[in-house]
SESE-199195 format. One record per residue: residue number from 1; residue in one letter; x, y, z of N, C-alpha, C in turn. Coordinates in steps of 0.05 Angstrom, whole numbers, plus 5000, padded with zeros to 4 digits. Atoms other than C-alpha are relative to their C-alpha. Example, Ala and Ser with C-alpha at 12.3 -4.5 7.8 and 13.67 -1.06 7.14 Angstrom:
residues 2
{num: 1	residu: A	nxx: 5018	nyy: 4976	nzz: 5000	caxx: 5246	cayy: 4910	cazz: 5156	cxx: 5018	cyy: 5024	czz: 5000}
{num: 2	residu: S	nxx: 4984	nyy: 4976	nzz: 4999	caxx: 5273	cayy: 4979	cazz: 5143	cxx: 4985	cyy: 5022	czz: 5014}
END
This chain:
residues 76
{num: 1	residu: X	nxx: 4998	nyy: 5005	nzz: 5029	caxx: 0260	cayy: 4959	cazz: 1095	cxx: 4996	cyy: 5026	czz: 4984}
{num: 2	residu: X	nxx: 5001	nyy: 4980	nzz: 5003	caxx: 0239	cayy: 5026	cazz: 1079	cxx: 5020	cyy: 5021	czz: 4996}
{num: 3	residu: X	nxx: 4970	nyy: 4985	nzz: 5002	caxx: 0298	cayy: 5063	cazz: 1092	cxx: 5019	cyy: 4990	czz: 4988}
{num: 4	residu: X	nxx: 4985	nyy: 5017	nzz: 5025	caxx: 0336	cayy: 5009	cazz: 1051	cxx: 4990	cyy: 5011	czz: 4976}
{num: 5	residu: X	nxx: 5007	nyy: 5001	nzz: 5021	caxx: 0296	cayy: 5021	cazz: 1000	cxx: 5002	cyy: 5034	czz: 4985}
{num: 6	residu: X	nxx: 4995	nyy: 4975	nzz: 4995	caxx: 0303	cayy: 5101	cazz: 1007	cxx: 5024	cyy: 5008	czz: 4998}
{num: 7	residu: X	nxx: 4977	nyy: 5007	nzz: 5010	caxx: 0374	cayy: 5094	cazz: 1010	cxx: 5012	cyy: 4993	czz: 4969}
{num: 8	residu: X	nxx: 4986	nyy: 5007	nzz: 5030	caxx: 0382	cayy: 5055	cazz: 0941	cxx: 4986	cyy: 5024	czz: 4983}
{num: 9	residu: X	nxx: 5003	nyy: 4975	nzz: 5025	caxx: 0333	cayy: 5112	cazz: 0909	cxx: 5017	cyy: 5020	czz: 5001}
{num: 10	residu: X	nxx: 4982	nyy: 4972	nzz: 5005	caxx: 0373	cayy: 5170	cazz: 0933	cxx: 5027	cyy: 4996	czz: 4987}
{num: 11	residu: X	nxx: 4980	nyy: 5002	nzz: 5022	caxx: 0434	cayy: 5139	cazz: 0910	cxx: 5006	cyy: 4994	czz: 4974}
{num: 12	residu: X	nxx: 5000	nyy: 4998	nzz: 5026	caxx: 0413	cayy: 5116	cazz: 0853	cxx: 4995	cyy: 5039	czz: 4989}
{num: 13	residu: X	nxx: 5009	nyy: 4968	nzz: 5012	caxx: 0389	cayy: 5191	cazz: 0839	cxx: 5025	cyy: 5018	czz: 5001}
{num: 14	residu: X	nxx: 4964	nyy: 4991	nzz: 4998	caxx: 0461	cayy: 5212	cazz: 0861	cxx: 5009	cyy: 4987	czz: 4976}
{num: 15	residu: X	nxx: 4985	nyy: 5009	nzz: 5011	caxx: 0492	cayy: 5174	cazz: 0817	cxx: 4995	cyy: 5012	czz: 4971}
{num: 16	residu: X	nxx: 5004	nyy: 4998	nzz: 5018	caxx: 0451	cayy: 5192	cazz: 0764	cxx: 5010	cyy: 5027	czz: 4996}
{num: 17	residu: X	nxx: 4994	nyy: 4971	nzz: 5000	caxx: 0460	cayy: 5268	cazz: 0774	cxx: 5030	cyy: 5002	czz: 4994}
{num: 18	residu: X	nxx: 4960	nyy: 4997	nzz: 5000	caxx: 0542	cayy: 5254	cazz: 0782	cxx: 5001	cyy: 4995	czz: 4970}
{num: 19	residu: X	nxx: 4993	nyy: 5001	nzz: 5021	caxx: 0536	cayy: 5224	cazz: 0711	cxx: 4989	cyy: 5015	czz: 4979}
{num: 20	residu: X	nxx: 5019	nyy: 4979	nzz: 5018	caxx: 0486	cayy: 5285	cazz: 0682	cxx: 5030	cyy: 5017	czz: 5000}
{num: 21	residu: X	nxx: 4982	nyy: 4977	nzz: 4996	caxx: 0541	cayy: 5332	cazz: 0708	cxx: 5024	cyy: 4991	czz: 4983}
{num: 22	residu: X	nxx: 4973	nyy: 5005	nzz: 5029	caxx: 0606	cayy: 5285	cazz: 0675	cxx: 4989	cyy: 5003	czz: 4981}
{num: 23	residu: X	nxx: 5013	nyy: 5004	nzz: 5030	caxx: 0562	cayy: 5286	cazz: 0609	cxx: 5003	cyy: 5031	czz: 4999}
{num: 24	residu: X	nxx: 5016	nyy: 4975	nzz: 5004	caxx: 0552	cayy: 5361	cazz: 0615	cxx: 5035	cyy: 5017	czz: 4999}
{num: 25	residu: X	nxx: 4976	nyy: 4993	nzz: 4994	caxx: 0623	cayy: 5370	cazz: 0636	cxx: 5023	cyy: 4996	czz: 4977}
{num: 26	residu: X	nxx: 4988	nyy: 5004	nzz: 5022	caxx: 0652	cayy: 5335	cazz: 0583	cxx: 4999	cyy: 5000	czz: 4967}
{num: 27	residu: X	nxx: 5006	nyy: 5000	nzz: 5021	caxx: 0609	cayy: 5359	cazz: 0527	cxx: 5005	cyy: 5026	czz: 4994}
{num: 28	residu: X	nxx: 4991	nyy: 4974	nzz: 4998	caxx: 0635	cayy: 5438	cazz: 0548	cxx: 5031	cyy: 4991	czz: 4990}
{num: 29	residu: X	nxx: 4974	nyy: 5012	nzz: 5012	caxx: 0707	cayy: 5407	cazz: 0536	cxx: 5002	cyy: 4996	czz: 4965}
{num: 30	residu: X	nxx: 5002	nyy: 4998	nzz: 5027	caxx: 0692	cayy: 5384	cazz: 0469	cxx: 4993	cyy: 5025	czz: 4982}
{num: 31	residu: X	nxx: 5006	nyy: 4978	nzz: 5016	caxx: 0662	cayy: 5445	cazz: 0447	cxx: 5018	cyy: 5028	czz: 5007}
{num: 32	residu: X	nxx: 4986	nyy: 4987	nzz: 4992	caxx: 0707	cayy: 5488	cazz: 0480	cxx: 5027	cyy: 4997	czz: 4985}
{num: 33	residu: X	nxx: 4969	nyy: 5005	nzz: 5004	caxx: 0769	cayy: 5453	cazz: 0448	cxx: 5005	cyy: 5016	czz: 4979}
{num: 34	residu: X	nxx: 5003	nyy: 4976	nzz: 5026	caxx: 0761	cayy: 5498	cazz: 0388	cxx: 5017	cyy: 5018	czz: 5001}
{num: 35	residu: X	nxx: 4986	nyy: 4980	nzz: 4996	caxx: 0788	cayy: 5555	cazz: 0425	cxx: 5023	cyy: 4999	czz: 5006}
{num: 36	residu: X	nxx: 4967	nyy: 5013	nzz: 4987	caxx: 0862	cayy: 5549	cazz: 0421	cxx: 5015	cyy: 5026	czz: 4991}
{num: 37	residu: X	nxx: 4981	nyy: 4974	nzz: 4999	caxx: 0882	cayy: 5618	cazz: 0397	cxx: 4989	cyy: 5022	czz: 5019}
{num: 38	residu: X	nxx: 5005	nyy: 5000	nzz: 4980	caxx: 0891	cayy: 5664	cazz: 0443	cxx: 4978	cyy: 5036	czz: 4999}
{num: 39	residu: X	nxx: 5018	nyy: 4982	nzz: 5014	caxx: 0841	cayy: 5722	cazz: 0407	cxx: 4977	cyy: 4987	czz: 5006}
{num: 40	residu: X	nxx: 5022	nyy: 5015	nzz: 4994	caxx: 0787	cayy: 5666	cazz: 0410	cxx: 4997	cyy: 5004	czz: 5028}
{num: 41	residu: X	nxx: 5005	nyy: 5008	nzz: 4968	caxx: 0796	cayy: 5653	cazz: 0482	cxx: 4993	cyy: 5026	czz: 5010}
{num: 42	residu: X	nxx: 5013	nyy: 4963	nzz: 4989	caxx: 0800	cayy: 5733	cazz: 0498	cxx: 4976	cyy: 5001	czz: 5001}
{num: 43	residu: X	nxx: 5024	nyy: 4987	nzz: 5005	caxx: 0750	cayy: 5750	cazz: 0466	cxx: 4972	cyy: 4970	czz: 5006}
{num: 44	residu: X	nxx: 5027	nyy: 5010	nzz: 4985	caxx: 0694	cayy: 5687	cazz: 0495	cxx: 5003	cyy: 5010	czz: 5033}
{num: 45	residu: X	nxx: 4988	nyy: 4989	nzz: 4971	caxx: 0732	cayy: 5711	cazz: 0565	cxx: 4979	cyy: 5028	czz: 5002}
{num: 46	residu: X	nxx: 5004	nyy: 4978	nzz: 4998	caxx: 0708	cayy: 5778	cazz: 0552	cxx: 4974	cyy: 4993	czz: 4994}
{num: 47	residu: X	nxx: 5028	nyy: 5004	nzz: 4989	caxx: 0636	cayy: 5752	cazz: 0540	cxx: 4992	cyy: 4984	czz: 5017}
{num: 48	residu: X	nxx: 5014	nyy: 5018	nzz: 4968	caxx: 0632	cayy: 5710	cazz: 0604	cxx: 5007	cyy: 5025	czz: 5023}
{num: 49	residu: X	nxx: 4999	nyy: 4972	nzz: 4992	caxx: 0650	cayy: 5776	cazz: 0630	cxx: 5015	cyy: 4985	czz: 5043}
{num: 50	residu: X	nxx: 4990	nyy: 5009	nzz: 4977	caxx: 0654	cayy: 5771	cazz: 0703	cxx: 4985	cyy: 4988	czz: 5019}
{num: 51	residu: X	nxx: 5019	nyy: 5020	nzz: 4991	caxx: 0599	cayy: 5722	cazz: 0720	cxx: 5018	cyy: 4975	czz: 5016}
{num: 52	residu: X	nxx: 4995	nyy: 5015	nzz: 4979	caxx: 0605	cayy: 5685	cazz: 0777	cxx: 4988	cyy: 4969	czz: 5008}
{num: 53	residu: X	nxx: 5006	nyy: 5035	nzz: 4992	caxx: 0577	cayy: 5612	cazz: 0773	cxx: 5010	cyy: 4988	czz: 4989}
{num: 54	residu: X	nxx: 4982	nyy: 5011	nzz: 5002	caxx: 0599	cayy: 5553	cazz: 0763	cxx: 4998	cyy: 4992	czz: 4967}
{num: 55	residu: X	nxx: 4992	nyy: 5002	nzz: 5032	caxx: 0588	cayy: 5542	cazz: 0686	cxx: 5030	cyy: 5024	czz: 4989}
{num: 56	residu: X	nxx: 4982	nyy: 4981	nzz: 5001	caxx: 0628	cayy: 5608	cazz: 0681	cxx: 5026	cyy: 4991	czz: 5007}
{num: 57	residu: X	nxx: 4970	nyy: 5016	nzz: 4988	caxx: 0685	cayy: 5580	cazz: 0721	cxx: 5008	cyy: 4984	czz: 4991}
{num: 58	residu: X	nxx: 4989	nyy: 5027	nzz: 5015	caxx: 0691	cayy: 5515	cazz: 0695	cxx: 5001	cyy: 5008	czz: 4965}
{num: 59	residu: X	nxx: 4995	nyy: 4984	nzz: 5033	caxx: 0690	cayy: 5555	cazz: 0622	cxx: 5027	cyy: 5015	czz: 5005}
{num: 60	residu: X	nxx: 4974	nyy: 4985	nzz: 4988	caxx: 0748	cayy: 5597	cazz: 0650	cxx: 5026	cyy: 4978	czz: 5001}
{num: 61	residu: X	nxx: 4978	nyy: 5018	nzz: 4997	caxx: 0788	cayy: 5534	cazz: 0672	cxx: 5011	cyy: 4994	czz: 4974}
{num: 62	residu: X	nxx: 5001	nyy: 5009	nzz: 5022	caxx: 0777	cayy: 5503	cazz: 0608	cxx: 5020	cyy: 5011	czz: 4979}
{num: 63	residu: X	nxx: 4978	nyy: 4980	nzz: 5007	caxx: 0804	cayy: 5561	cazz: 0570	cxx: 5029	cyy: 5011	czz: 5001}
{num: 64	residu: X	nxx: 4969	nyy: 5001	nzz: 4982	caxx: 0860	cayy: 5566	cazz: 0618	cxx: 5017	cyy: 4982	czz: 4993}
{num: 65	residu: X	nxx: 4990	nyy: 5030	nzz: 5006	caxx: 0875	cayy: 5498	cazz: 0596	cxx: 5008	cyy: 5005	czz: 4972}
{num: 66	residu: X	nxx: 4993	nyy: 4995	nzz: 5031	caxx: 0870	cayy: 5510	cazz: 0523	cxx: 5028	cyy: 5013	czz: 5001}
{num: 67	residu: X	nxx: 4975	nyy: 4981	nzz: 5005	caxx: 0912	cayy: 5571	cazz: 0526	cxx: 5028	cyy: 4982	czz: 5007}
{num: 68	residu: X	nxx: 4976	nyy: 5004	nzz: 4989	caxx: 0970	cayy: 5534	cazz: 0571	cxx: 5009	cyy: 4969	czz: 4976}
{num: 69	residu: X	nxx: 4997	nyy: 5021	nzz: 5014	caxx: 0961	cayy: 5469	cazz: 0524	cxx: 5013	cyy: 5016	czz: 4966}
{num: 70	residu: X	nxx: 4978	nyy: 4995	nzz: 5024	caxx: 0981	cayy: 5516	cazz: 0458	cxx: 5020	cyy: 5014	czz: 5005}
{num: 71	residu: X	nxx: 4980	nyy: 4991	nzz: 4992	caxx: 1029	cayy: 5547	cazz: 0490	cxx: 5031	cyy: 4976	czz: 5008}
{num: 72	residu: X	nxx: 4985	nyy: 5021	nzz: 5001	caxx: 1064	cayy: 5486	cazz: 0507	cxx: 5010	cyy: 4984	czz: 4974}
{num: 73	residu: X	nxx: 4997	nyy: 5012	nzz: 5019	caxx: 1052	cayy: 5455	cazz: 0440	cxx: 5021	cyy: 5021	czz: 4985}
{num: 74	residu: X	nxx: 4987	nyy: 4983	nzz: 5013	caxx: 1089	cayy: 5525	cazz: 0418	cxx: 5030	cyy: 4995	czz: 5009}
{num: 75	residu: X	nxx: 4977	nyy: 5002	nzz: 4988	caxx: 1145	cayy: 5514	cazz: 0458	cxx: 5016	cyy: 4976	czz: 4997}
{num: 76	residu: X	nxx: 4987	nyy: 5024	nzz: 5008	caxx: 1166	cayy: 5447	cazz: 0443	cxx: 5010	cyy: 4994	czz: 4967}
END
C-alpha cells in the first residue's frame, strides 16, 4: 500500500511540475509576443548573449518564431 501511495504522490508532484513549467512556458510567449520587429528581437538576442540554458533557448525559439511569423505576415 505504500508504494501505491508513493506512486500517486510522485505523480501527482509530476504533474504538478509539468503544469508549473506550461504556465511558465506560456507566460514567456505572451510577453515575448511584443517582439515582432526585427531591431527588438536583435537587440533582446544580443542581451541573452550566448547563454546556454534552457530559458535562453526557449527565448531564442520564441523569437525565431516571432521573426518567421512577421515575415510571413509581410509576405502575404
Amino acid at each position: 500500500m505504500t508504494t501505491a501511495l508513493n506512486l500517486v504522490h510522485r505523480l501527482r508532484d509530476e504533474l504538478a511540475d509539468r503544469r508549473a513549467s506550461h504556465q511558465a512556458h506560456a507566460a514567456m510567449h505572451r510577453e515575448l509576443a511584443t517582439y515582432t520587429s526585427s531591431r527588438d528581437i536583435d537587440d533582446l538576442l544580443d542581451l541573452i548573449g550566448t547563454d546556454h540554458n534552457h530559458t535562453a533557448d526557449a527565448m531564442r525559439d520564441v523569437l525565431a518564431h516571432n521573426r518567421y511569423r512577421v515575415a510571413m505576415h509581410r509576405a502575404s
